[in-house]
Every structure is written in C-alpha cells, then in structure tokens.
C-alpha positions in Angstrom: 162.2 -83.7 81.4 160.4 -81.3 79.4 161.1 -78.5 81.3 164.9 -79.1 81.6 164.5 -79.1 77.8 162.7 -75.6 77.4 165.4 -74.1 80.1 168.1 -75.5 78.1 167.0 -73.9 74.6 164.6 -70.7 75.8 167.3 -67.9 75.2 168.0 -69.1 71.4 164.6 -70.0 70.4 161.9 -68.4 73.2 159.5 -70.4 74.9 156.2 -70.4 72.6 158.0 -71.5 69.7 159.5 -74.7 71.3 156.3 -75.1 73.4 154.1 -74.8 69.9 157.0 -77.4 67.9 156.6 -80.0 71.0 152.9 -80.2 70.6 153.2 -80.7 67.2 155.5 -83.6 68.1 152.9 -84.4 70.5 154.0 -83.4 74.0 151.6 -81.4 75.3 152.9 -78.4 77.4 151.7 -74.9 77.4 154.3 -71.6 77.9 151.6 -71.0 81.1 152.5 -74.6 82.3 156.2 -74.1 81.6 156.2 -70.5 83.7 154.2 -72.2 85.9 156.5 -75.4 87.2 159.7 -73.0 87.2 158.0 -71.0 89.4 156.4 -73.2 91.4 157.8 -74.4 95.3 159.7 -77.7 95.9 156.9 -80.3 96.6 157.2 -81.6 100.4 158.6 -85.1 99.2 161.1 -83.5 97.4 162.2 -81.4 100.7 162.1 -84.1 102.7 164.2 -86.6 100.1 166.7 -83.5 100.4 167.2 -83.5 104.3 167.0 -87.5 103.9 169.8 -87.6 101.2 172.1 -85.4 103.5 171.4 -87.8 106.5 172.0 -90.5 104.4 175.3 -89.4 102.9 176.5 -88.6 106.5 175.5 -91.9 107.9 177.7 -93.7 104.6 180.5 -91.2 105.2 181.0 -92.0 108.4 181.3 -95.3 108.6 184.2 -95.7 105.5 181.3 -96.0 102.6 180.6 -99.8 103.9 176.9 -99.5 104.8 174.3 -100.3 102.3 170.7 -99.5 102.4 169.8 -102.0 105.0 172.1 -100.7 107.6 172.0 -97.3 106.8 167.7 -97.4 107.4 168.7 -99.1 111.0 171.4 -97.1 111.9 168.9 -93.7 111.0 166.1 -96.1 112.2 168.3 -95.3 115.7 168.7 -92.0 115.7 165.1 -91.6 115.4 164.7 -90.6 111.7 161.3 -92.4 110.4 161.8 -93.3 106.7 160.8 -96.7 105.1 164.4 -98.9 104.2 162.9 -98.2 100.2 163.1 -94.8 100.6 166.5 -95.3 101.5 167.4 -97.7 98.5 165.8 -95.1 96.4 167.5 -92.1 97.6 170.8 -94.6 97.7 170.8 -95.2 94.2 170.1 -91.6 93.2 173.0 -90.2 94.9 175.1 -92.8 93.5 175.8 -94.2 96.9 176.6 -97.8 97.7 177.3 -100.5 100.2 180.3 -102.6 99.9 179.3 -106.0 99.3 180.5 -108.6 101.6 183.3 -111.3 99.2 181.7 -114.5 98.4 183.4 -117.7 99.4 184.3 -119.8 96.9 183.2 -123.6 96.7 185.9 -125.4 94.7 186.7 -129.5 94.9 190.3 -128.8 95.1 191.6 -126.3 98.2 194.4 -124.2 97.5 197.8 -125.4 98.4 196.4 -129.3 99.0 197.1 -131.1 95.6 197.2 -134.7 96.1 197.9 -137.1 93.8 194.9 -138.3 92.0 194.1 -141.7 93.5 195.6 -145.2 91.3 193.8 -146.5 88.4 193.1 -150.5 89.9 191.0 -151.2 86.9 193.1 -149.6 84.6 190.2 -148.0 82.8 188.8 -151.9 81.6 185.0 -151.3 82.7 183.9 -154.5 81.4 183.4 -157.4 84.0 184.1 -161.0 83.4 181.4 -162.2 85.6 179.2 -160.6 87.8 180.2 -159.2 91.6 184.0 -159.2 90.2 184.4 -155.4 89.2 182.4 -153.0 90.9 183.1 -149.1 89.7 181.9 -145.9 91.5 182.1 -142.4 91.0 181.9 -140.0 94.1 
C-alpha cells in the first residue's frame, strides 16, 4: 500500500517529496491525503474483522487446529455470532489459519498385503483363432 510505503521512507526523504515523485510515476496521492488516512479511525468492517479474527482463532485453538472454515462458521454460527461462512474463509486465510484436511482413500487394483499370482496364460499369448467360436479372449 501506498501509505505503508510513505511511513516506511518519511524520516529519510519527508512526505512531499515522495508524494510529488509518486505522482510523477503516476500514483496519485496528496501529503493532505497521506496525513489524512494515518489519522483517520479504523473503518467498522475493519473493527469488526478484528473481534471476528479473535473469535475465530479461539474457536481453531480450541479444538487442536482441526476445524476449517465450514465448521468454525457453525460452531460460531452456535454461539450466536452472525457472520457469513466467506467472511470466515476470508478472515481464515488472512490469519494464516487452516483446517486439517481429512486423508483421501486411495483406489488401487491391487490391496496391500493381497498379491496373488497373476492368473495362467491358457492361450499362451496366440490371439489368432483357427476357426471361429474356438478362442474367445476378454479383458476385465
């Protein structure tokens, strides 16, 4: 953000001159803007995504860091808190928190520990029939 930028760099360089540089590299911002937003209160979606995070992180503490977005939005949903399960997400992914995702089963031909032998060869890989009805192949 621009602002982040100015706070960063206003003690070596002052806040006109970077304001007056950025407009020449075409971001417009004025010092009165600048003074303005640092000095300006939190916005109410910001205070509220603040008390929400806490809840949030509580609710994922306490249950071991194994509830994602969708059970964390029922399990505030519960307690009474009204907030939209995107909100959640949202506020989820900005704190960095995240669900555990549940293992996925693995589909394999063969199960583990079960190796039989393959099954015998009666045509002895000859495909070709004499005559017909007197070698019938199939592949399951």
């Amino acid at each position: 953000m621009v602002v982040a930028y100015i706070d960063a760099h206003r003690d070596r360089f002052g806040v006109e001159p970077i304001c007056r540089v950025l407009r020449d590299a075409g971001v417009q911002i004025t010092p009165s803007t600048y003074y303005a937003h640092r000095h300006r209160d939190p916005s109410a979606r910001a205070v509220r995504d603040a008390e929400l995070t806490e809840q949030i992180t509580t609710v994922h503490r306490d249950n071991l860091g194994v509830y994602g977005a969708r059970k964390i939005h029922a399990e505030l949903k519960r307690k009474g808190v009204p907030v939209a399960r995107c909100t959640v997400e949202r506020l989820m992914r900005a704190a960095g928190l995240r669900g555990i995702p549940r293992e996925k089963t693995r589909k394999t031909t063969l199960s583990e520990g079960a190796h039989a032998p393959p099954p015998a060869d009666l045509v002895e890989r000859r495909f070709a029939a004499d005559a017909p009805n007197r070698l019938w192949v199939a592949d399951i």
